[in-house]
C-alpha positions in Angstrom: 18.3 -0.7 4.6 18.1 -3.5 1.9 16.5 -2.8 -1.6 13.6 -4.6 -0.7 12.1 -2.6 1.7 13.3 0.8 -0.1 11.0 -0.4 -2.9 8.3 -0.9 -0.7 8.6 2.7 1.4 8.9 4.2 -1.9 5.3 1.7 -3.0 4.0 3.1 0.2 4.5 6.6 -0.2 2.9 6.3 -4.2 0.1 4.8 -3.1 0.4 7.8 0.5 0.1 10.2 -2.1 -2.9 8.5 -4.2 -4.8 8.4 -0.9 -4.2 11.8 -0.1 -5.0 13.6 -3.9 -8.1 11.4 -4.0 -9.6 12.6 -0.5 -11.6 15.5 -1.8 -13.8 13.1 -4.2 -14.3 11.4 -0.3 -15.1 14.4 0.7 -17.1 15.5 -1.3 -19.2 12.2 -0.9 -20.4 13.4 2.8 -23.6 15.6 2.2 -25.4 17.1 5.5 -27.8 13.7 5.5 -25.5 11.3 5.5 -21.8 12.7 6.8 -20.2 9.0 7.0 -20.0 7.5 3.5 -18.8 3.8 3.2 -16.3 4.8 1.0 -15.0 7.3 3.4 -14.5 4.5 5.8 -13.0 2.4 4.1 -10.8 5.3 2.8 -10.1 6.0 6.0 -8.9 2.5 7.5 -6.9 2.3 4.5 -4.9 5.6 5.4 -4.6 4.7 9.0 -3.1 0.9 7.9 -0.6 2.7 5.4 0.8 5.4 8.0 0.9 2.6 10.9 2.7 0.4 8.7 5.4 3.0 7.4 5.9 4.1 11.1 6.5 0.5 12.0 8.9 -0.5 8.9 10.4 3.0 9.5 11.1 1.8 13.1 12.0 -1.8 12.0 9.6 -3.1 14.5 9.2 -6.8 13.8 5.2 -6.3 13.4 5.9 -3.9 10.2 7.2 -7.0 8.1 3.6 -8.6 8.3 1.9 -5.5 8.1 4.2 -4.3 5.1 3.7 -7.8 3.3 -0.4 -6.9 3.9 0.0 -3.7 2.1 1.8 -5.3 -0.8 -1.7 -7.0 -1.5 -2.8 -3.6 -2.7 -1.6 -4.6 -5.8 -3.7 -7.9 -6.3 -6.7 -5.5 -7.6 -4.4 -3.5 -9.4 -4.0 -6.2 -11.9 -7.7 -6.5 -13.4 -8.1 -2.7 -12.8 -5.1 -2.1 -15.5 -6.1 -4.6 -17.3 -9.2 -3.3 -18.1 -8.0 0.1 -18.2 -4.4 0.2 -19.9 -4.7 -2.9 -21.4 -2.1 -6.0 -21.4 0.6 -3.6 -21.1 -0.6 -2.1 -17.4 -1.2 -5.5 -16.0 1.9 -7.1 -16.7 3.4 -4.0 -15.3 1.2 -4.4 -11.8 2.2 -7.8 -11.5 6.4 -7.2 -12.4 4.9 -4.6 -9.5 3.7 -7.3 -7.2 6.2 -9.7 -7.6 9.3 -7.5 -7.2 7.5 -6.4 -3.8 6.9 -9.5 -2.6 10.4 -10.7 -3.5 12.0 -7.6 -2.0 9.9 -8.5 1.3 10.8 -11.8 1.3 14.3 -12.0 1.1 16.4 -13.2 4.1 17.9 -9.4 4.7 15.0 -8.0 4.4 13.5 -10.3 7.3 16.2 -9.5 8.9 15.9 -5.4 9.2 13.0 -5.9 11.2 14.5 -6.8 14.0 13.2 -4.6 17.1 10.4 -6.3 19.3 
């Protein structure tokens, strides 16, 4: 498996684990008049995007590549929010973040793992 896809399963299971401590504030948006939140759909799609793609990088299928490099764009509001938040420090740490994804993903072995139709 080359580096650049270890980084991003290990990206993908940070940002797995995010999703999944941060549900209960979804659910706890859903009150008995309205039980489907926008948030908790688009918390939702979100989870079922990440687990597809790590099935499909997992499996090396040749759809995961695209669908992993889509995931890396997680990271494109991550800059501004750290920004804001941990100052100049946390947002030249998201993008060192984005760009060592997307270089990982982009390398030639790393285009070549996904291989399977």
């Amino acid at each position: 498996m080359p580096n650049g896809v270890r980084i991003f399963l290990v990206y993908a299971l940070i940002v797995l684990s995010i999703l999944g401590l941060t549900t209960p504030l979804v659910v706890a948006q859903a009150s008995s008049d309205v039980p489907i939140s926008p948030m908790g759909l688009v918390w939702m799609a979100l989870l079922a995007y990440l687990i597809f793609t790590i099935t499909l990088v997992l499996q090396r299928k040749q759809a995961g590549w695209g669908l992993s490099v889509g995931l890396v764009t997680l990271v494109v509001p991550l800059v501004p929010l750290l920004l804001l938040t941990a100052g100049v420090i946390g947002g030249v740490f998201a993008v060192i973040l984005g760009l060592v994804l997307i270089r990982g993903l982009l390398r030639p072995e790393a285009r070549l793992w996904f291989n399977e139709t």
